[in-house]
Structures are given as C-alpha cells and as structure tokens.
Biopython code that builds the backbone (N, CA, C, O; Angstrom):
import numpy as np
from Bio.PDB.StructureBuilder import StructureBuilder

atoms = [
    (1, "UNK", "N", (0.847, -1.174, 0.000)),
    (1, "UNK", "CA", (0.000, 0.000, 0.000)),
    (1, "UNK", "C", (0.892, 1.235, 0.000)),
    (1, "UNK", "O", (1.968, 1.132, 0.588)),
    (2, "UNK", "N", (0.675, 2.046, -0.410)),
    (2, "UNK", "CA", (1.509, 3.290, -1.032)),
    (2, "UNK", "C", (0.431, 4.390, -0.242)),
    (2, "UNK", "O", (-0.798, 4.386, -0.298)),
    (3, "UNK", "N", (1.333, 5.324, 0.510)),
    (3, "UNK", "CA", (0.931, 6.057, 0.557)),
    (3, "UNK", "C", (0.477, 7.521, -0.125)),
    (3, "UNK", "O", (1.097, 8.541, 0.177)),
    (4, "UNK", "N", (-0.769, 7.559, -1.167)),
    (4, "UNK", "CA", (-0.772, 8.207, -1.950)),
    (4, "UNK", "C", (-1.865, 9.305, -1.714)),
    (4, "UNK", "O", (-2.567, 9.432, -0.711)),
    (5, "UNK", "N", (-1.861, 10.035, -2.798)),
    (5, "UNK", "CA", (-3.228, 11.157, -2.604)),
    (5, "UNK", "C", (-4.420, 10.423, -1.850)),
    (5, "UNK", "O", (-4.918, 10.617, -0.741)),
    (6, "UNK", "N", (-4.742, 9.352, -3.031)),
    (6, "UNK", "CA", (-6.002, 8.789, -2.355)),
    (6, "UNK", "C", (-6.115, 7.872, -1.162)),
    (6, "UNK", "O", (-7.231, 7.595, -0.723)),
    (7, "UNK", "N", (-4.948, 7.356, -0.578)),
    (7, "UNK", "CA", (-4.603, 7.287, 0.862)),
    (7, "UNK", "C", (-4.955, 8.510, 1.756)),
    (7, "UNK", "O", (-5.701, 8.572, 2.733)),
    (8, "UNK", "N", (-4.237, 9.422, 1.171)),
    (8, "UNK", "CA", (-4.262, 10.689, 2.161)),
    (8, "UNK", "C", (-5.944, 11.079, 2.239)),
    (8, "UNK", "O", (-6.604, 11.073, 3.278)),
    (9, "UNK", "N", (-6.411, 11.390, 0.983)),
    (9, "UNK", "CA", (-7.625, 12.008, 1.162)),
    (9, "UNK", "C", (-8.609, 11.433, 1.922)),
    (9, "UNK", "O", (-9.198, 12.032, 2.823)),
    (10, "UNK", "N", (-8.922, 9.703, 1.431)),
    (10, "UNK", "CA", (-9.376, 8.604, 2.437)),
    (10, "UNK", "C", (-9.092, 8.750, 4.305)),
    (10, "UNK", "O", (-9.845, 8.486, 5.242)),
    (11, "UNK", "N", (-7.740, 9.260, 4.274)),
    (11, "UNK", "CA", (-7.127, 8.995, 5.842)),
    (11, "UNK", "C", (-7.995, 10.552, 6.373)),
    (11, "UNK", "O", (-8.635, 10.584, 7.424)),
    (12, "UNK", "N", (-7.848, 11.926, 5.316)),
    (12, "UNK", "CA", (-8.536, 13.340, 6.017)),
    (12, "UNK", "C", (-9.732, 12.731, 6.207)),
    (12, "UNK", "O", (-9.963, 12.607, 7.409)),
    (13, "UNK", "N", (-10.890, 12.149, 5.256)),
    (13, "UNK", "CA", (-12.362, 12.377, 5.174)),
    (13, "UNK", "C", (-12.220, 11.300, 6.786)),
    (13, "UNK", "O", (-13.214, 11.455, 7.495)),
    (14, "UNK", "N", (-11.604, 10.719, 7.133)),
    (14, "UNK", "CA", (-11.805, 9.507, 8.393)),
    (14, "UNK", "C", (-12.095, 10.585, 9.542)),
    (14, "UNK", "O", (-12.996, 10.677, 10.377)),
    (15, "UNK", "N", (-10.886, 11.421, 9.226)),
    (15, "UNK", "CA", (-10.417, 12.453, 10.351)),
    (15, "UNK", "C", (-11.252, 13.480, 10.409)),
    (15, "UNK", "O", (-11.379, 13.987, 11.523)),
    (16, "UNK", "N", (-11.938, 13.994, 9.416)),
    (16, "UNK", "CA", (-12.778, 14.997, 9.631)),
    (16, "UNK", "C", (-14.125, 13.944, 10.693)),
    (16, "UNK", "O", (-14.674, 14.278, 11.742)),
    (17, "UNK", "N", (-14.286, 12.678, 9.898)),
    (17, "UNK", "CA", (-15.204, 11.976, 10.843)),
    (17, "UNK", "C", (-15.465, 12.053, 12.011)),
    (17, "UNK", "O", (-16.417, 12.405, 12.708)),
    (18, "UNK", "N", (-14.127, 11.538, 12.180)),
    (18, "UNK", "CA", (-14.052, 11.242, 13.559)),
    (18, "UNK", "C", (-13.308, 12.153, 14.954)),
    (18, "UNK", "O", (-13.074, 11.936, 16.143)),
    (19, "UNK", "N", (-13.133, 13.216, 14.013)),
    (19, "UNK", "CA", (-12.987, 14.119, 15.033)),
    (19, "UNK", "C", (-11.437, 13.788, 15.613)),
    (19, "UNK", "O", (-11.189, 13.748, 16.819)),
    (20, "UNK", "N", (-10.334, 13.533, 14.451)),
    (20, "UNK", "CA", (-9.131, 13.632, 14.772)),
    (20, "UNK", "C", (-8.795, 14.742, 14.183)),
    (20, "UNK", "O", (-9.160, 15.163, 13.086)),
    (21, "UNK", "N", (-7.677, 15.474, 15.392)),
    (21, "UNK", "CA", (-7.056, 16.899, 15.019)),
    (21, "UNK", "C", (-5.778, 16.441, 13.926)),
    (21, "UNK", "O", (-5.537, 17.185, 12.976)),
    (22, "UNK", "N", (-4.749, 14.795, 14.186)),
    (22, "UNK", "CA", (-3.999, 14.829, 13.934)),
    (22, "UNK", "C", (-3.692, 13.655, 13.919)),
    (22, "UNK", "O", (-3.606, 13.154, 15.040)),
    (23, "UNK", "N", (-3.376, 12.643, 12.610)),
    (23, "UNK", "CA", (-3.483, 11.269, 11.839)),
    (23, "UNK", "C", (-1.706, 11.073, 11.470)),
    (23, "UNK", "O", (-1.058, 11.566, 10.547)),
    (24, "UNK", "N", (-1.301, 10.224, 12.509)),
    (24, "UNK", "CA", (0.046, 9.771, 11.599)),
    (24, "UNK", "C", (-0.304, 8.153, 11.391)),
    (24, "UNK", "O", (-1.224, 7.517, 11.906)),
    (25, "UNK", "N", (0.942, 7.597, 10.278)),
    (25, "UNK", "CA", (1.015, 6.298, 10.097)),
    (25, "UNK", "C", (2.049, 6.319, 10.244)),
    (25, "UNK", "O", (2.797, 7.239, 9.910)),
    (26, "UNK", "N", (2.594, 4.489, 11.217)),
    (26, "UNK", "CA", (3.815, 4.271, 11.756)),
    (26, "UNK", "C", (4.108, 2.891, 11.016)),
    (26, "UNK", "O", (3.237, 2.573, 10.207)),
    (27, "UNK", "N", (4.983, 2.179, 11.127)),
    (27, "UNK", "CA", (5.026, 0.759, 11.361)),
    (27, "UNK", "C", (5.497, 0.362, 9.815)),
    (27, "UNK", "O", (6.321, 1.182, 9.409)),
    (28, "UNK", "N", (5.253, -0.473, 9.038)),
    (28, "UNK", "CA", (5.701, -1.261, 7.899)),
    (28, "UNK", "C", (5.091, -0.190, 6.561)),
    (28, "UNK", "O", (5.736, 0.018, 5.533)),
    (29, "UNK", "N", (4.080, 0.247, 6.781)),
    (29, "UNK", "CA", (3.385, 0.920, 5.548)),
    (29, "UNK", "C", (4.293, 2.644, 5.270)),
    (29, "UNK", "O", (4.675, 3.254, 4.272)),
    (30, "UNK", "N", (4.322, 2.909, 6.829)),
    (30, "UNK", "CA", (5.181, 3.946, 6.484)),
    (30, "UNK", "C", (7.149, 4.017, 5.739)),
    (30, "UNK", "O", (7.849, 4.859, 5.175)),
    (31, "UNK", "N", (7.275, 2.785, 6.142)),
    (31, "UNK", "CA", (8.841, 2.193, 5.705)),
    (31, "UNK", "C", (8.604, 1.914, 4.422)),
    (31, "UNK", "O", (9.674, 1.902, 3.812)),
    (32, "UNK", "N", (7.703, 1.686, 3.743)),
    (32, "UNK", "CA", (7.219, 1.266, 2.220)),
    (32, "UNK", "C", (7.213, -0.135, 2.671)),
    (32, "UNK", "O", (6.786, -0.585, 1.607)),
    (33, "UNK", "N", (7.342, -1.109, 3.361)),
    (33, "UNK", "CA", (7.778, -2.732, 3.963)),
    (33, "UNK", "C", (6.660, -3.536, 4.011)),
    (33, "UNK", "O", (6.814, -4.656, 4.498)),
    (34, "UNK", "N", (5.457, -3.181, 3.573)),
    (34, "UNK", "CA", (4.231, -3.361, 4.223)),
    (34, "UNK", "C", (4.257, -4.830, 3.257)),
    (34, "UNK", "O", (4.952, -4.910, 2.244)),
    (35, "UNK", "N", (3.364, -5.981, 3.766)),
    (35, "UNK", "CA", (2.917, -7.342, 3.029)),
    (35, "UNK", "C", (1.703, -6.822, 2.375)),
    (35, "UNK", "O", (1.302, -5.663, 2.479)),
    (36, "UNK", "N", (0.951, -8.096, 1.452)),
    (36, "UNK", "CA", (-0.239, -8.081, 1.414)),
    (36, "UNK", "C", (-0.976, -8.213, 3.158)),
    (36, "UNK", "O", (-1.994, -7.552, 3.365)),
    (37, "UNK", "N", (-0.855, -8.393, 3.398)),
    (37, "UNK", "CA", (-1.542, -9.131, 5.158)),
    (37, "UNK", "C", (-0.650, -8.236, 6.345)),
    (37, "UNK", "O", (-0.503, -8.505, 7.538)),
    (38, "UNK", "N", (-0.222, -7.299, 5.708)),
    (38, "UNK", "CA", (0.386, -6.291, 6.885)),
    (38, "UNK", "C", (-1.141, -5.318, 6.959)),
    (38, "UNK", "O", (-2.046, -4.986, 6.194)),
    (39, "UNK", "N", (-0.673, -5.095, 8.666)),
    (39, "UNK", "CA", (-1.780, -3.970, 9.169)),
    (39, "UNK", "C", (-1.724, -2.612, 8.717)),
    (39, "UNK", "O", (-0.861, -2.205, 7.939)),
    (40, "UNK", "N", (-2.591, -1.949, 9.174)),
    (40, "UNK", "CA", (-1.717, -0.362, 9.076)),
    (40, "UNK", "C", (-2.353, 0.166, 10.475)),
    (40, "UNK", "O", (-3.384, 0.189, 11.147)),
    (41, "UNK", "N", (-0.746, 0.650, 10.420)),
    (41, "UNK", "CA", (-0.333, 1.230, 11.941)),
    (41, "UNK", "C", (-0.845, 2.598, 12.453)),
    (41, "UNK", "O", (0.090, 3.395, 12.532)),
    (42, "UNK", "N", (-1.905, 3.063, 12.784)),
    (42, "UNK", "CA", (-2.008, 4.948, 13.146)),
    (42, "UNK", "C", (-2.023, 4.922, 13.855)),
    (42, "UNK", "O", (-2.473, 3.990, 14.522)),
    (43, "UNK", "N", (-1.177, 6.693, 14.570)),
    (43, "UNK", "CA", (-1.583, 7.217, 15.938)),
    (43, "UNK", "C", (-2.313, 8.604, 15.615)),
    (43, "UNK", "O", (-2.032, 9.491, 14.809)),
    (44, "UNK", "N", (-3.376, 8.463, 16.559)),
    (44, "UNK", "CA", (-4.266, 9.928, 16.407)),
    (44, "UNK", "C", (-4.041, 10.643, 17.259)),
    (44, "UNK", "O", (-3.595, 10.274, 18.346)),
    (45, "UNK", "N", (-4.282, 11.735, 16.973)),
    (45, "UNK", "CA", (-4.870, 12.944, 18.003)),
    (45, "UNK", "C", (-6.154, 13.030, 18.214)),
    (45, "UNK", "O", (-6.468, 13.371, 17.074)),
    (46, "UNK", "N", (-7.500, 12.970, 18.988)),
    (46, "UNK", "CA", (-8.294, 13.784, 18.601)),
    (46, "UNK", "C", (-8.506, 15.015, 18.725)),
    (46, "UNK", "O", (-7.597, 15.686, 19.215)),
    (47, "UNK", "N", (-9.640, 15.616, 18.359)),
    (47, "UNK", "CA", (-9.656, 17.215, 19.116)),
    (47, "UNK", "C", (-10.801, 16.206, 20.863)),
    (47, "UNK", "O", (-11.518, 15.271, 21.217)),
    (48, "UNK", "N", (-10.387, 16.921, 21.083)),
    (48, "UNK", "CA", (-10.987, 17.440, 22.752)),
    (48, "UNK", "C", (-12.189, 16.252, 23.064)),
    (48, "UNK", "O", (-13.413, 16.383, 23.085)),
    (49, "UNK", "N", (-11.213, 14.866, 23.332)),
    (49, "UNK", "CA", (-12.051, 13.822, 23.638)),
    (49, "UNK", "C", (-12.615, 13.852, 24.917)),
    (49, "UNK", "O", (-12.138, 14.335, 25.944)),
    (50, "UNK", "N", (-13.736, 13.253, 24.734)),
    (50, "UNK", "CA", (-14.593, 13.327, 25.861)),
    (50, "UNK", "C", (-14.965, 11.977, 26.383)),
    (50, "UNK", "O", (-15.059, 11.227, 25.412)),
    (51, "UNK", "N", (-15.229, 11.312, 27.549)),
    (51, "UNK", "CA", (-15.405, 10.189, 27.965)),
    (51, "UNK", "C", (-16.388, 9.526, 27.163)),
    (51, "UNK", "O", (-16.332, 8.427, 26.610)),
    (52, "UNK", "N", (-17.504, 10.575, 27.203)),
    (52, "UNK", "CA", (-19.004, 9.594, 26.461)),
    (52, "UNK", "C", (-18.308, 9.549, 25.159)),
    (52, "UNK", "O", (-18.532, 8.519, 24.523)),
    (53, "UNK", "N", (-17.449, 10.484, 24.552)),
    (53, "UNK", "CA", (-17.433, 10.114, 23.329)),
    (53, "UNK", "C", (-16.449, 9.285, 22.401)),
    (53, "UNK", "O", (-16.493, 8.928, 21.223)),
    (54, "UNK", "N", (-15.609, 9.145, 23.361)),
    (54, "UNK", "CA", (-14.248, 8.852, 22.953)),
    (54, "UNK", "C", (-14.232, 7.536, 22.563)),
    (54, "UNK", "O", (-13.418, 7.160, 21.720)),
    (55, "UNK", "N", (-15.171, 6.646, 23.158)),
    (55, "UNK", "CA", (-15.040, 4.929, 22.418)),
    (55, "UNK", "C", (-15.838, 5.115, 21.294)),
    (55, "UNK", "O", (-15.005, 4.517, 20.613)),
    (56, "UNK", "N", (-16.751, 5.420, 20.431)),
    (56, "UNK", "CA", (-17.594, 5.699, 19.446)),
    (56, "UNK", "C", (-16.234, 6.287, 18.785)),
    (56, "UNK", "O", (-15.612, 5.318, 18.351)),
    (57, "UNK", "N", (-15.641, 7.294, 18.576)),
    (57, "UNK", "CA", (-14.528, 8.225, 17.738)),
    (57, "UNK", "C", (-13.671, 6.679, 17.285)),
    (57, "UNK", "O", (-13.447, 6.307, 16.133)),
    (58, "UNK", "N", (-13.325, 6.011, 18.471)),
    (58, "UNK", "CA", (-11.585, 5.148, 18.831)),
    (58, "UNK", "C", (-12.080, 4.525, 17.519)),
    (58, "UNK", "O", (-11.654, 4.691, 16.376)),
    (59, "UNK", "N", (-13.512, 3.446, 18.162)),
    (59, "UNK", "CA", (-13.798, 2.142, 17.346)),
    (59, "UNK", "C", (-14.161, 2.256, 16.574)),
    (59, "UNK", "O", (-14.211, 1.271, 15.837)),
    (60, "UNK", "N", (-14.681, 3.465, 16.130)),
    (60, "UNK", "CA", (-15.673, 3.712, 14.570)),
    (60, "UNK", "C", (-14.488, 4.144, 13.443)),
    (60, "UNK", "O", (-14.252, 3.713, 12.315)),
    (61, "UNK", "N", (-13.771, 5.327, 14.369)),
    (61, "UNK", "CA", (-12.627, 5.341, 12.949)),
    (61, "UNK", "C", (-11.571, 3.954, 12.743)),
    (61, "UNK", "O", (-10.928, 3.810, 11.703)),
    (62, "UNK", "N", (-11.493, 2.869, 14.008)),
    (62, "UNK", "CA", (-11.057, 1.668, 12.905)),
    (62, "UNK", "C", (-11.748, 0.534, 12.100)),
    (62, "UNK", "O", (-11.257, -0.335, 11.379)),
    (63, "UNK", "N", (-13.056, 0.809, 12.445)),
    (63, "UNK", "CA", (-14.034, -0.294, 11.854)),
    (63, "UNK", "C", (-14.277, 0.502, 10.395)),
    (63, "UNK", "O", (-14.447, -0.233, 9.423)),
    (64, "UNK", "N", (-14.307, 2.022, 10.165)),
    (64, "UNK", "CA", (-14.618, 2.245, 9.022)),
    (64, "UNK", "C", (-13.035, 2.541, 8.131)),
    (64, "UNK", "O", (-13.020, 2.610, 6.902)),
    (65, "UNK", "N", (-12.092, 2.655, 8.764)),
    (65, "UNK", "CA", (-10.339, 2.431, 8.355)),
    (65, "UNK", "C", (-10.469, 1.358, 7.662)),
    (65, "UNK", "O", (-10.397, 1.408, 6.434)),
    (66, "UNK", "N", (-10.673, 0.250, 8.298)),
    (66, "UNK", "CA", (-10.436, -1.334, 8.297)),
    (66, "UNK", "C", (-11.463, -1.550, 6.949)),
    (66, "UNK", "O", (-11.221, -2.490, 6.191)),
    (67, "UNK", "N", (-12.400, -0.815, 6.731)),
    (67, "UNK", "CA", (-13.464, -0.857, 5.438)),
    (67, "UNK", "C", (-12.667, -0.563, 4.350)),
    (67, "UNK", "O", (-12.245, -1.392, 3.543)),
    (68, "UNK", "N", (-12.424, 0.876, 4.334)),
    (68, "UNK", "CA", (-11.962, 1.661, 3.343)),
    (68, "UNK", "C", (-10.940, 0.979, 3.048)),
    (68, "UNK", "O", (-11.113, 0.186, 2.122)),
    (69, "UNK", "N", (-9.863, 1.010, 3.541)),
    (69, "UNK", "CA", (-8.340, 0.809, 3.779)),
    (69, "UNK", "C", (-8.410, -1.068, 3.182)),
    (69, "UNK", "O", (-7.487, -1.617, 2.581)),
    (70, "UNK", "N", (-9.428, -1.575, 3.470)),
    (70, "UNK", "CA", (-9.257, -3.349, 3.541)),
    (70, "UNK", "C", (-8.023, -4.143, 4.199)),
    (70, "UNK", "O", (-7.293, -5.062, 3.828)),
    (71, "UNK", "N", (-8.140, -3.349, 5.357)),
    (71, "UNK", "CA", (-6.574, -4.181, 5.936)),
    (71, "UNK", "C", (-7.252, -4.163, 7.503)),
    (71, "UNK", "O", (-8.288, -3.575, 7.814)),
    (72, "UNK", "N", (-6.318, -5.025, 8.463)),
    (72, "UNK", "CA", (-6.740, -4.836, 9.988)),
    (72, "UNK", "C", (-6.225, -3.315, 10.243)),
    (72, "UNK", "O", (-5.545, -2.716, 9.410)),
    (73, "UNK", "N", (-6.517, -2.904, 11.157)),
    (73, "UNK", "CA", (-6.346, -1.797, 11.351)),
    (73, "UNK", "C", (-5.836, -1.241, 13.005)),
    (73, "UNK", "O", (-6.529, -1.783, 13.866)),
    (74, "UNK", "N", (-4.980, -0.467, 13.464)),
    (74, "UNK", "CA", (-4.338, -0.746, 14.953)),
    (74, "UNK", "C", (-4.070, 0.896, 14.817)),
    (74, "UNK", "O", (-3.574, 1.592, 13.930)),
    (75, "UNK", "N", (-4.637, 1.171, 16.118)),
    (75, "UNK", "CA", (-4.792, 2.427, 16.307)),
    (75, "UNK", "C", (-4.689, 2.787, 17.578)),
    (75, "UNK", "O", (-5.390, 2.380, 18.504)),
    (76, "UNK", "N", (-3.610, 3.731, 17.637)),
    (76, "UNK", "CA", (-2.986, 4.191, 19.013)),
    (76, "UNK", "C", (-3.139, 5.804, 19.177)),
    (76, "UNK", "O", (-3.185, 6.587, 18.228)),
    (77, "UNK", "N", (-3.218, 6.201, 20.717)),
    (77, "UNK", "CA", (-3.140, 7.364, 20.968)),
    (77, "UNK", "C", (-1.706, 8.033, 21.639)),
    (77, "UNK", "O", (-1.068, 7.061, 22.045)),
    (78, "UNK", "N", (-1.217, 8.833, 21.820)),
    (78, "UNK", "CA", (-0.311, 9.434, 22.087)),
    (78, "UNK", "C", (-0.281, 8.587, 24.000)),
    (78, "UNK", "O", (0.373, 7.601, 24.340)),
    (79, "UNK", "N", (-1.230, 9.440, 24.874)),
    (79, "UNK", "CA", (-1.695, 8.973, 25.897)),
    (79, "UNK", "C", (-1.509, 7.463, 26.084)),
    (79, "UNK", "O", (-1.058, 7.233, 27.206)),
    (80, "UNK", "N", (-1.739, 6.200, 25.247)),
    (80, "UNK", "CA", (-1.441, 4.942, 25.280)),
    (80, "UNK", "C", (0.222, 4.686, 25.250)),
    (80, "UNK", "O", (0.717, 3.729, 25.844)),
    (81, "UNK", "N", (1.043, 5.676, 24.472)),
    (81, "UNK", "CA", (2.445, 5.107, 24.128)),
    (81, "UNK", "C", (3.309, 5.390, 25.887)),
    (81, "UNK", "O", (3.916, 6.405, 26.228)),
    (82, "UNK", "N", (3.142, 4.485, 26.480)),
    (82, "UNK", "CA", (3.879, 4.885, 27.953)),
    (82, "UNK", "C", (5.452, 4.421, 27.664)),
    (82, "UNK", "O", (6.412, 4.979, 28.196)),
    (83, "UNK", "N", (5.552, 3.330, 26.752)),
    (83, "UNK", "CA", (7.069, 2.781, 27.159)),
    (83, "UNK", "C", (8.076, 3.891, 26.193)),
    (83, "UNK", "O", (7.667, 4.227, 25.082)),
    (84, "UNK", "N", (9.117, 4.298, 26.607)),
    (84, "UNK", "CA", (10.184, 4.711, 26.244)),
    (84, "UNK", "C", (10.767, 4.582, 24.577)),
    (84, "UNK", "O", (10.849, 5.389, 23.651)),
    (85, "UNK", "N", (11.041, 3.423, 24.710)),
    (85, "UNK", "CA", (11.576, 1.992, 23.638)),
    (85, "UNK", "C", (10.594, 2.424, 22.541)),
    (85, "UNK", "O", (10.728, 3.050, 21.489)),
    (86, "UNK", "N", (9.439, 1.794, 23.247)),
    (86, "UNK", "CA", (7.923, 2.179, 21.953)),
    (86, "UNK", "C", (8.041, 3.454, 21.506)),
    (86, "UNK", "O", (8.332, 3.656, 20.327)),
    (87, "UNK", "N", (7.844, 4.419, 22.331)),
    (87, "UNK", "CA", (7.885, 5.914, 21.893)),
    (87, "UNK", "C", (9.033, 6.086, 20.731)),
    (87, "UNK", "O", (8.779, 6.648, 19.666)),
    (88, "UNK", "N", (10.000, 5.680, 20.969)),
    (88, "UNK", "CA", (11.043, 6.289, 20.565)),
    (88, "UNK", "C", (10.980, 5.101, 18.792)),
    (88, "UNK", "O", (10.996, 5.750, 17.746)),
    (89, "UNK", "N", (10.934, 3.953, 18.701)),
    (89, "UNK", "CA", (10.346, 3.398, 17.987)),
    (89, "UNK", "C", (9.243, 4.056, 16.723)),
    (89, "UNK", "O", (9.322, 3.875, 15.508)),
    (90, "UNK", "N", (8.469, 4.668, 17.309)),
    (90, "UNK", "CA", (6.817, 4.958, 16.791)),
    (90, "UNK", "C", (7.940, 6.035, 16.095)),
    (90, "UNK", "O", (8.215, 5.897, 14.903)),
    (91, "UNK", "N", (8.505, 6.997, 16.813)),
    (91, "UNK", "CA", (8.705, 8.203, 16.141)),
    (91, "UNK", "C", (9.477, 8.363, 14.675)),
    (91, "UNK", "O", (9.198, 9.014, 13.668)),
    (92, "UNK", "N", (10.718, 7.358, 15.057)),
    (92, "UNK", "CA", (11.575, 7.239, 13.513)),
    (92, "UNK", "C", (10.663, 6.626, 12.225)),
    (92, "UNK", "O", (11.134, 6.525, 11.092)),
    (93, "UNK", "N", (9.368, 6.257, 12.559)),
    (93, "UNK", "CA", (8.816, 6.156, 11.170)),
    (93, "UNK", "C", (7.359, 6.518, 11.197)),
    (93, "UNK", "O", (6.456, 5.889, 10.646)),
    (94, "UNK", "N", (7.225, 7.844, 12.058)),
    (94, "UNK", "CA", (6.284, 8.215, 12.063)),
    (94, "UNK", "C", (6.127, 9.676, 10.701)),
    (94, "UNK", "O", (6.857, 10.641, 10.473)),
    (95, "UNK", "N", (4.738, 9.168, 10.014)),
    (95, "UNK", "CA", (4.242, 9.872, 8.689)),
    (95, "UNK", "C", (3.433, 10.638, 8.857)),
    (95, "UNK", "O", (2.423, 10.088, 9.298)),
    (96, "UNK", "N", (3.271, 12.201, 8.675)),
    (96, "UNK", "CA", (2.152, 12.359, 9.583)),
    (96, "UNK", "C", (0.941, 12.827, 7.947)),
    (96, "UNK", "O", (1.189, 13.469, 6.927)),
    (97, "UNK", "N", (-0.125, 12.233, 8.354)),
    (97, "UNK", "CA", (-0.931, 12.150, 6.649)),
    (97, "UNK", "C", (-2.099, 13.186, 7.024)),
    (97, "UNK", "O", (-2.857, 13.621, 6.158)),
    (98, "UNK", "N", (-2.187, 13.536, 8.327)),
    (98, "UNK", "CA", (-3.158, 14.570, 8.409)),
    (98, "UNK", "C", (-2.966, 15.786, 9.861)),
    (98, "UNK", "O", (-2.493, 15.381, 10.922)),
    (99, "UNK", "N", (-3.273, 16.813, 9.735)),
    (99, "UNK", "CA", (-2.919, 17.518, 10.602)),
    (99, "UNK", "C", (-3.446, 19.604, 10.303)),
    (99, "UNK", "O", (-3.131, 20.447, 11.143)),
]
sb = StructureBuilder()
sb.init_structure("model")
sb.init_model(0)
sb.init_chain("A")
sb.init_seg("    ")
for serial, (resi, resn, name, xyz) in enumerate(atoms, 1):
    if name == "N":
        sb.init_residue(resn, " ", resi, " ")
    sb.init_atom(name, np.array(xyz, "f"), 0.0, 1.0, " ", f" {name:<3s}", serial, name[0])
structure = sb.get_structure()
C-alpha cells in the first residue's frame, strides 16, 4: 500500500469523521515494507475527547479504516504510548498524513 493522494484524502475524510485533530502512520506501511496481510499502523490525536465520546470516535474510525483501507487496522493514541523503547520506535517512522 503506497501512501498516496487517495490514501491521504481517504485517511482526512476519516479524520474529519471522527474528530481527529492529527493522523500519523507508523510501522511497515510507512517504511514502504508493508505485506499483502500487513496492518496499518495509526496514531491519532483527537480534538478534545470526551469520555461519552471517545469509544464511538476510537472504534468507529477503525471499523470504518479497516473498510476503506481493507486491511486490519491498529490504532494508538499518544496517551497509550507509555514505554520509552515504543515511543522512541513509533517516532523514527512516524508519517504524519493529516494535521
């Protein structure tokens, strides 16, 4: 999977959805490395999550990712990345496709 216009535009219309301020892709797709049967990796921002709303935003933008996109889909927040290692990991191939 290539990250292209119609990647990008697909990844904004998610984000306008779902109420992300700020869409990167990490992991194999951003390295160009990706399989047929590789995931794709995002970390979001949203704008100004709210408890009631925040599982509806999480699960809906990967159930409708996972549509569009036709791949599994793994989706992280900034707030989730606690380990060091990981952080520092996420960042050297972090893409950022919306913002």
């Amino acid at each position: 999977m290539v990250i292209d216009e119609k990647f990008r535009d697909d990844a904004k219309f998610l984000c306008r959805r779902f109420g992300i301020k700020r869409l990167s892709v990490f992991g194999s797709v951003s390295r160009g490395e990706e399989r047929d049967d590789s995931d794709i990796d995002f970390l979001a921002e949203f704008d100004t999550p709210t408890p009631a709303t925040m599982p509806e935003r999480y699960f809906g933008f990967i159930e409708e990712a996972g549509k569009r996109f036709n791949r599994e889909i793994q989706l992280l927040t900034p707030s989730m990345i606690r380990n060091p290692h990981l952080k520092k990991s996420i960042s050297r191939d972090l893409t950022v496709i919306h913002e």
